[in-house]
C-alpha positions in Angstrom: -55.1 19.8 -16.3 -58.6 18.9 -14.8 -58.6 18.9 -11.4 -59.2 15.9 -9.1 -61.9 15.8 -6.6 -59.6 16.3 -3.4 -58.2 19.8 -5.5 -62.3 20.7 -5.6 -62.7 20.4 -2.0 -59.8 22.6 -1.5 -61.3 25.3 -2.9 -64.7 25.2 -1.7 -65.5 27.0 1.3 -66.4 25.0 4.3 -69.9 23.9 4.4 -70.7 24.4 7.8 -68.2 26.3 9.7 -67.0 25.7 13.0 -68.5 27.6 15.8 -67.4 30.1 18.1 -67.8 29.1 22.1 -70.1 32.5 22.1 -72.4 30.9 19.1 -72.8 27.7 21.2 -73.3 29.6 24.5 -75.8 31.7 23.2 -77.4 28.2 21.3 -76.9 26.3 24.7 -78.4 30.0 26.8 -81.5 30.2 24.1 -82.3 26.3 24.5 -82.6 26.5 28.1 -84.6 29.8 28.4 -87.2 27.6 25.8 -87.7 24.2 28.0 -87.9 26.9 30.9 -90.7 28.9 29.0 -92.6 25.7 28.3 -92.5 24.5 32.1 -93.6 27.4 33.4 -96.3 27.8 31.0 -97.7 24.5 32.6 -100.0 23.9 29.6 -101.4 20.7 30.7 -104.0 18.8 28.3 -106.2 19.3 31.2 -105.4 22.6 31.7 -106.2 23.5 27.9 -109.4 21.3 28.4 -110.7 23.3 31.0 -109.9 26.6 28.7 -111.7 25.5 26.2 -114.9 24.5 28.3 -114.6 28.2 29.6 -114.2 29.7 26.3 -117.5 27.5 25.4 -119.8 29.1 28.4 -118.1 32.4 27.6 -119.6 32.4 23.5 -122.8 31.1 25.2 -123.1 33.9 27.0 -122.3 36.4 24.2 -124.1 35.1 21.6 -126.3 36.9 19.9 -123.6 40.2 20.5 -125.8 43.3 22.0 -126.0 46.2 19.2 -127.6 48.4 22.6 -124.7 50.5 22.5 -123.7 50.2 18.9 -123.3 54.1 18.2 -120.5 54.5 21.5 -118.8 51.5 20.3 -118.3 52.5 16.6 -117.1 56.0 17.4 -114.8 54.3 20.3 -113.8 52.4 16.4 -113.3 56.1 14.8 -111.1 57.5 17.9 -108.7 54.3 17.9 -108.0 54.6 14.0 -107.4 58.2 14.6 -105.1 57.8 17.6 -103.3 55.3 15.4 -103.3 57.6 12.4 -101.9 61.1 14.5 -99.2 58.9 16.5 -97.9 57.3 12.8 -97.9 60.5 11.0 -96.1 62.5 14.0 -93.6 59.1 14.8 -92.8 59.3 10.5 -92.1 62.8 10.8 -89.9 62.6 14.1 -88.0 59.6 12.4 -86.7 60.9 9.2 -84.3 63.7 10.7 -83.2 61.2 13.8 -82.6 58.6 11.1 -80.3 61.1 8.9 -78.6 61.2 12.4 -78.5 57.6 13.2 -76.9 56.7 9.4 -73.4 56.4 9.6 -73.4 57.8 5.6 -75.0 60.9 7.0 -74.5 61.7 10.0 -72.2 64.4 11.2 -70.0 62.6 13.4 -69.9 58.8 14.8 -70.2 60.4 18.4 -73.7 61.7 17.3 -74.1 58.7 14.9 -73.7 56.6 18.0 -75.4 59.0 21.2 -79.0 59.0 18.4 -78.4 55.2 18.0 -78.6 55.4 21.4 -81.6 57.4 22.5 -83.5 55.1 19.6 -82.8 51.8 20.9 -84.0 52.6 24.3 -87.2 54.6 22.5 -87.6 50.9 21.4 -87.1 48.4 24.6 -89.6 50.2 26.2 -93.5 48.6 25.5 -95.7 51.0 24.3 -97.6 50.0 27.1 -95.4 51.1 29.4 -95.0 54.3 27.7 -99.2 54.6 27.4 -99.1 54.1 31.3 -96.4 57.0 31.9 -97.5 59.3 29.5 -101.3 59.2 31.5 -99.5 60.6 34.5 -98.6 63.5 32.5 -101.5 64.3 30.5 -104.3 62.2 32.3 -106.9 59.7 30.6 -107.8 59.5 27.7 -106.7 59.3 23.7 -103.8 62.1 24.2 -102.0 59.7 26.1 -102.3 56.6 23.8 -101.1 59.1 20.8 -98.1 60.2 22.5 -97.2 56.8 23.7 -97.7 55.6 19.7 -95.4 58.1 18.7 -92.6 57.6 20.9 -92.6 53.7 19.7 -93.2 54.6 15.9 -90.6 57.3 16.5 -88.4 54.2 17.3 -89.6 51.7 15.4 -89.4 54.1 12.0 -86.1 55.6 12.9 -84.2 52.0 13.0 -85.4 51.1 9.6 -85.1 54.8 8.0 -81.7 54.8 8.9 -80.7 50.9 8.0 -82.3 51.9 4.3 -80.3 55.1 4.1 -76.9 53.1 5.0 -77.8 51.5 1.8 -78.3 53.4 -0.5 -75.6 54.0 -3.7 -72.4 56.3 -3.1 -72.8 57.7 -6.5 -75.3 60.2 -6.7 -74.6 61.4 -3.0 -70.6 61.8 -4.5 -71.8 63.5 -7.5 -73.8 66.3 -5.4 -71.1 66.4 -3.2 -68.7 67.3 -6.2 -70.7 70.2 -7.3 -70.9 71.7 -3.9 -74.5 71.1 -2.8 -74.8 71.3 0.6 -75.8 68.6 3.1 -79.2 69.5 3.4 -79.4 69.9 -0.7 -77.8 66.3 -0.9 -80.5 64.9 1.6 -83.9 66.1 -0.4 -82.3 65.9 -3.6 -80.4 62.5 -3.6 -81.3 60.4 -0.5 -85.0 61.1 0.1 -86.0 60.0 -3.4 -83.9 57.2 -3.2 -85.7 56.0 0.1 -89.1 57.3 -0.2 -90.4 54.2 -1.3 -89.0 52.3 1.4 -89.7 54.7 3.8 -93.6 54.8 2.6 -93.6 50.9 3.4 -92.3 51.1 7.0 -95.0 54.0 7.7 -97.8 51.4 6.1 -96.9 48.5 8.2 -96.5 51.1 11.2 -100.0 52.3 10.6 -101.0 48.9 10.7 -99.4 48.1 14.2 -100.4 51.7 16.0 -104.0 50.8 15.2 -103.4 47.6 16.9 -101.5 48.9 19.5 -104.0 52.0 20.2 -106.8 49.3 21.2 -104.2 47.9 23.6 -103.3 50.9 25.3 -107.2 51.4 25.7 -107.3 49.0 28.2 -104.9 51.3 30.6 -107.4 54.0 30.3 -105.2 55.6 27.2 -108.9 56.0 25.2 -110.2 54.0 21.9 -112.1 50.8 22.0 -109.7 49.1 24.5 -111.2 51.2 27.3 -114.8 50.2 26.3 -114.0 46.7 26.5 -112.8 46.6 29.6 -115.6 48.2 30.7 -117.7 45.5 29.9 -115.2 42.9 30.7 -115.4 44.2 34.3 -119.0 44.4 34.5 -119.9 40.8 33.0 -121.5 42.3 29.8 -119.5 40.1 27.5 -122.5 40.1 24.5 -121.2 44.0 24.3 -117.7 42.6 24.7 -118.6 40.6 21.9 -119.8 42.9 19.8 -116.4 44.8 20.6 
């Protein structure tokens, strides 16, 4: 018999389910840290005015941009791509074991599943500024600082998603190795590294891309690259080299 409409709505799920107290506290909580954020922002129309008049004296100033010290500035260019490049490669290779540890599919135990988990997370709260600023107490100025700093946040940063794309991976090929007795490390390179490479090539490309960034960030602590020229020039009013920058 064809069923009415009040039988249909019966068996549809709800459209828009009813939320918990913690979804609306958390809705209510995010709200109010917004309106807070945009007081305290005070970005008055006179206010951004006034910005915009300074940014107008600033390009006056560094226009034409000064190629006096063109050759410092392009290998300042060169040594933040490379402290990008070493802290990726070295964060990729320090991920792909923690990651094996972090996945609940191959990990050992949950206790280590859940102590790695652990150890990443806070590898990934920290700024890499932060990190640049720490690591130049233990090793001093310049780019050795910025590249161990970029590998402790790749380290994190790769580890999370290594780990979430090993958690998904198909059962069948790791229960088929498993039947013929591989071992653990046999079912790793033979099953699940394949099975992830691609998306393990992706994150390393898009983390290339943000340790290049971040390297001429963590110049302007004194962690090398072209973020310590620039603030060199900042500081001493040259902003046609800042320009050029």
């Amino acid at each position: 018999a064809p069923l009415d409409s009040a039988s249909w709505s019966n068996r549809l799920p709800p459209r828009w389910p009813k939320p918990s107290l913690l979804v609306i506290f958390g809705c209510v909580l995010t709200a109010g840290f917004f309106v807070h954020g945009l007081l305290i922002s005070n970005l008055t129309p006179d206010r951004v005015l006034r910005g915009v008049q300074g940014l107008g004296m600033f390009i006056a100033q560094a226009f034409p941009p000064s190629t006096n010290r063109f050759g410092s500035i392009l290998a300042a260019i060169v040594e933040t791509f490379e402290m990008g490049l070493v802290g990726t490669v070295l964060g990729a290779l320090l991920a792909f074991p923690l990651s094996v540890l972090v996945a609940h599919n191959t990990s050992p135990h949950p206790i280590v599943s859940n102590i790695s988990r652990g150890i990443i997370t806070f590898l990934r709260v920290i700024p890499d500024l932060v990190w640049g600023l720490l690591f130049i107490t233990l090793v001093g100025f310049g780019p050795g600082a910025g590249i161990l700093a970029l590998t402790v946040d790749v380290t994190g940063f790769c580890t999370k998603f290594f780990a979430e794309r090993i958690e998904e991976i198909e059962p069948g090929p790791v229960i088929a190795l498993e039947a013929i007795g591989a071992s653990r490390l046999a079912i790793i390179m033979g099953s699940i590294f394949p099975t992830t490479l691609p998306s393990f090539v992706a994150s390393i490309l898009f983390s290339l891309e943000g340790s290049v960034r971040s390297a001429a960030v963590l110049g302007l602590v004194g962690a090398g690259g072209i973020g310590t020229e620039l603030t060199a020039s900042m500081g001493l009013l040259r902003y046609d080299e800042a320009f050029m920058m």
